[in-house]
N, C-alpha and C positions, 0 to 999 in steps of 0.2 A: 373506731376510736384509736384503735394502734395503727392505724395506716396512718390517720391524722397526725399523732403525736411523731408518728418517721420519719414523716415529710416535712412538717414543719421545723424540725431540729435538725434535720439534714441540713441542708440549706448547701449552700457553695462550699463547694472541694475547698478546703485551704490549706490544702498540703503543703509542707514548705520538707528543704531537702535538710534543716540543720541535721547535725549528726547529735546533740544531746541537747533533750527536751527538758529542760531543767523541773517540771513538775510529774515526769515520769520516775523521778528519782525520789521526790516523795513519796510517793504511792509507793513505792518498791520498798522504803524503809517500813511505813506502815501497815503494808502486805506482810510484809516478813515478822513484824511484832504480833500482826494477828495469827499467824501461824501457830507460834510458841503459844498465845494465850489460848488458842484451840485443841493443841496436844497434852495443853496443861489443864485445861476444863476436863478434858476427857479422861484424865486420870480421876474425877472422882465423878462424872457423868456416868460411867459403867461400873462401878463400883458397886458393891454390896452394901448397903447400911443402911440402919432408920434413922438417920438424920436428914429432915426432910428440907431443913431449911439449907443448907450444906447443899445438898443435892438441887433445890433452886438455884442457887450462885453460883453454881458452875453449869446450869442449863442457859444460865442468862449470859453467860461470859461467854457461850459453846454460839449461842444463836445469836448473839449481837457484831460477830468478826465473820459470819460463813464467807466473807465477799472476799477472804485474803487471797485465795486459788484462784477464783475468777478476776482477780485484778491483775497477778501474774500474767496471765494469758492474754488480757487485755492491748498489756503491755508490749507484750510479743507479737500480737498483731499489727498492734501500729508501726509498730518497727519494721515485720517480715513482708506486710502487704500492701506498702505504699509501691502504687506504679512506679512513681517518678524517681525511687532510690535503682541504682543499678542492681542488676538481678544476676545469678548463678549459680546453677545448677551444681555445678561443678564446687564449687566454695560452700555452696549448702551442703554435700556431704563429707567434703575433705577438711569441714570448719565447724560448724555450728552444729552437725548431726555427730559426727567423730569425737568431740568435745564429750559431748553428754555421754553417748554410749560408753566412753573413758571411764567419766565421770558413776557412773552407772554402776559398771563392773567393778571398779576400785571399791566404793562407797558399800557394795551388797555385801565385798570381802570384809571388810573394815565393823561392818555389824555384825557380820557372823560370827568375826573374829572376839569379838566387845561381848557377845551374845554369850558365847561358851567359854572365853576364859575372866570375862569379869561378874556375868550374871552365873554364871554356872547353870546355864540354859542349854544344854545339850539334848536333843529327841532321839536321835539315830542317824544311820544314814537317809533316809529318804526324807526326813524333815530340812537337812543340810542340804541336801541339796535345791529342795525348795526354796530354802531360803538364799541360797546362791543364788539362783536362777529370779528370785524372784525380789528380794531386794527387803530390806525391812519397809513397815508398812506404809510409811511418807515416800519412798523411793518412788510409789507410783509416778506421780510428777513427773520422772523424768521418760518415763516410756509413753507419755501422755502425749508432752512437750514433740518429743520424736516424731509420732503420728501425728502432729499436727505442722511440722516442720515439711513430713515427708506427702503432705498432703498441699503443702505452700504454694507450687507453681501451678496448680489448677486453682488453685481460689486467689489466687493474684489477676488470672485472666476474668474474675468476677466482681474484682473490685478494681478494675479498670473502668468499670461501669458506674456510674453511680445509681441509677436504676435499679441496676441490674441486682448490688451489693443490697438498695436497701429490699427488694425482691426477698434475694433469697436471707433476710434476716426476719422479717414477716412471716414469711412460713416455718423457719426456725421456730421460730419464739412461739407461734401458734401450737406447732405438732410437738415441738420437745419442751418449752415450758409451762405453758397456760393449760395444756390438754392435761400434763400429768400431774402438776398440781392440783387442779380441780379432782382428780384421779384421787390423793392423797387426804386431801381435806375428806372425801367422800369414805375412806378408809378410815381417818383418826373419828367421823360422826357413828359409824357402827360399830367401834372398840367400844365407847361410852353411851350406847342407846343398850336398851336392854328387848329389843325382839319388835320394835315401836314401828309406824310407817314410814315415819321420818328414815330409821335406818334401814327399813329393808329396799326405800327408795336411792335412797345414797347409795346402798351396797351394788342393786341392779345400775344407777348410774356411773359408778366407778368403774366396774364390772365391764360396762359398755365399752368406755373411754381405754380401758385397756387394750380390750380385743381391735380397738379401731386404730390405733398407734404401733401395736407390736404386730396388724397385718400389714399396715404400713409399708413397713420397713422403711422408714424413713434415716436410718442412719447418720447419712452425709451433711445433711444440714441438722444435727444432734448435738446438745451437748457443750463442751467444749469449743466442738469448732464455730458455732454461733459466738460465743464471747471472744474468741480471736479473730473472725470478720468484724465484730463489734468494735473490737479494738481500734481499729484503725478507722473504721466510720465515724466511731466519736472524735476521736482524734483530729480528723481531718474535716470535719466538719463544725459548722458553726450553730451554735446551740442558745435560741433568742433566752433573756431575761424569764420573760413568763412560762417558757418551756423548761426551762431550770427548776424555778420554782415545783411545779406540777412533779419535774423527776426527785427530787429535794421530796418533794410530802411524799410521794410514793416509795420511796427509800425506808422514811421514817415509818410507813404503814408495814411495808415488807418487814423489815427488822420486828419489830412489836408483834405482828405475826407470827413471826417464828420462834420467841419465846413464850408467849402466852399460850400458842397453841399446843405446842409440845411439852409443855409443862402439866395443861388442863386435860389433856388428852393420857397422858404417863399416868397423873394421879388418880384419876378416876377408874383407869383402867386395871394399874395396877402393872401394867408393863413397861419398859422404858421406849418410847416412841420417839422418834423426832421426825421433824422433815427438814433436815440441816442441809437435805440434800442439791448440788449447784444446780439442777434442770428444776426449778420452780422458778415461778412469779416472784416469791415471797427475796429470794436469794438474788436474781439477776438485776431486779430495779436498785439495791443498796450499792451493787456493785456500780450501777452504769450511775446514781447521785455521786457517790464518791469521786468517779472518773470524771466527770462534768466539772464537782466542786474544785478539785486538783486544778484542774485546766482552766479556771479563769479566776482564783481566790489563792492561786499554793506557786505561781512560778518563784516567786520570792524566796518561799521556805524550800525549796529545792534547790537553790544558789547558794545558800549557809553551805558553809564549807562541811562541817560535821554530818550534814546531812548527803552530801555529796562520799563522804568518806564513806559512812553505813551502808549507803544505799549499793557501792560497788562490793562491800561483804555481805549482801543480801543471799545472795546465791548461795555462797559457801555459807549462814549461819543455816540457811532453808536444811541443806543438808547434814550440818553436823547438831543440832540443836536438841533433836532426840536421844541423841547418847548425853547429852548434860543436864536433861531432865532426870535422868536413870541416876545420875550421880550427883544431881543438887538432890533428889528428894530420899535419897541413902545417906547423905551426909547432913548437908546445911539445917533441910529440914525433914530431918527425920523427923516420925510420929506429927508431925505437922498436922492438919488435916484442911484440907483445900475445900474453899469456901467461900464465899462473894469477896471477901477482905482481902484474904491469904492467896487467891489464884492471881492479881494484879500483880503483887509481892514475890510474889517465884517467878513470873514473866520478866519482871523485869533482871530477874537475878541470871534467869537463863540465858536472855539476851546477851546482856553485856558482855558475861560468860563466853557466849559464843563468839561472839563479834572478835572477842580478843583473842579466841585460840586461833577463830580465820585471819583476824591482822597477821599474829606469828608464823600461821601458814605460807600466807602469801609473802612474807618475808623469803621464804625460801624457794628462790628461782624453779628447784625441779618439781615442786609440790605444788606449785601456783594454777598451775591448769585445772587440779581438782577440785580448788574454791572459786575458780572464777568464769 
């Protein structure tokens, strides 16, 4: 069945050289709104309380957007691993890798800094320095991004192929999504079995599926870099009506998925569970409808000028948007309490928010490189 649906959505290379994809620009604005709505669910997602219905709307807000990360990368693909764009080694890391590691090191400072003289979050030394080194907890992203930049000119010699690319996306998605989500679901069945066959088979089958995966070692086609090969396969290839449709309901299956399940699974058990996590089934099909939808329903709404404007402060709100959470939910909405209604509502506050402090950023010539 997934060879089938590969190959038939594959279809012919239609790479083309423009230099801006006018429905890469929506997804970017939209990616970046999901962001905030995922940093802002999970402010009452981990939370302490017995408000259970609270604690719903923000599970449902947390599993309805997981696709924002994976649509980044997406992104990045298409752009980093078309053959037909010229290629350099040399300009990938005097440009596009040097940027970020900038971007990287300023932005760790910049938290630490916000961390201990605005939160009064100081631990000692050996927490500062961690957090130097290691960046507040969204920074992942950009050491992400890096490994997979630094990993570009070997997987460009992969998607010269088109065989070759949808190859090794098939065994991707086989070993790092389909394998560990079954893995997961077999996990949230023995949180909520009480000692049953049912669970002890699930447990020995999960149990299995681990050991067969982590002897593996399958790393290199893991992850991340499957959605940036992805990237550029969707991209560059043509994707019939009826095969839309099929990733269209499997989108909407995934999503529904991942909050019922993590919901049914949390409450029963009694622990906060999710599987918000990007190497599932449930999370890569939402990502690759949304990409498909973009690309043949969104060139339009990525030509609005506004939307054009956002989408180049994307990058810098990604980065600064958690420190405005820290300081809409200390000020604007204090004592608030986030909740199906109220998490839409601060999203959007933080947003704008940020967008405007990136606009003023990028106003200033010497600071522009760290938003953009």
């Amino acid at each position: 069945m997934l060879v089938a649906v590969m190959s038939k959505s594959g279809g012919k290379d239609t790479t083309t050289n423009k230099k801006w994809v006018s429905y890469f620009d929506a997804l970017r604005v939209f990616a970046a709104l999901a962001v905030v709505v995922i940093h802002v669910a999970a402010r009452r997602w981990t939370a302490n309380g017995s408000d259970v219905a609270s604690w719903r709307g923000a599970n449902f807000w947390d599993g309805l957007v997981r696709w924002a990360v994976p649509i980044f990368v997406m992104i990045s693909g298409a752009l980093m691993l078309n053959p037909q764009k010229k290629f350099s080694i040399k300009k990938l890391y005097s440009k596009n890798i040097l940027r970020l590691v900038i971007a990287l090191i300023v932005w760790s400072l910049l938290y630490f800094l916000f961390d201990v003289l605005v939160l009064k979050n100081y631990r000692g030394v050996a927490w500062a320095i961690k957090r130097l080194v290691e960046g507040n907890y969204h920074l992942w992203f950009i050491y992400m991004i890096v490994g997979l930049y630094v990993a570009t000119p070997v997987l460009r010699l992969i998607t010269k192929n088109r065989l070759m690319t949808e190859y090794f996306l098939i065994v991707g998605i086989v070993i790092s999504f389909i394998l560990p989500g079954i893995e997961m679901l077999c996990n949230g069945r023995v949180m909520v079995t009480d000692g049953s066959l049912i669970a002890r088979a699930a447990s020995i089958l999960g149990q299995s599926i681990h050991v067969i995966t982590d002897s593996m070692k399958f790393e290199f086609a893991a992850g991340y870099v499957v959605y940036y090969v992805l990237g550029y396969w969707l991209a560059s290839g043509e994707t019939s009506k009826r095969m839309r449709v099929v990733y269209y309901i499997l989108g909407v299956l995934g999503i529904a998925l991942t909050i019922i399940y993590s919901e049914k699974v949390s409450l029963l058990s009694g622990t906060k569970w999710n599987i918000f996590g990007p190497r599932t089934p449930w999370v890569i099909m939402p990502a690759i409808a949304l990409f498909i939808f973009a690309k043949y329903h969104m060139e339009k709404v990525g030509q609005w000028k506004i939307m054009r404007v956002i989408a180049s402060l994307s990058f810098g709100v990604y980065l600064v948007h958690v420190m405005v959470i820290d300081v809409v939910m200390k000020t604007i909405f204090k004592g608030v309490q986030l909740d199906v209604v109220t998490i839409p509502l601060v999203t959007m506050v933080v947003f704008v928010l940020s967008a405007i402090v990136v606009w003023l950023i990028d106003k200033v010539p010497i600071l522009r490189r760290l938003v953009k």
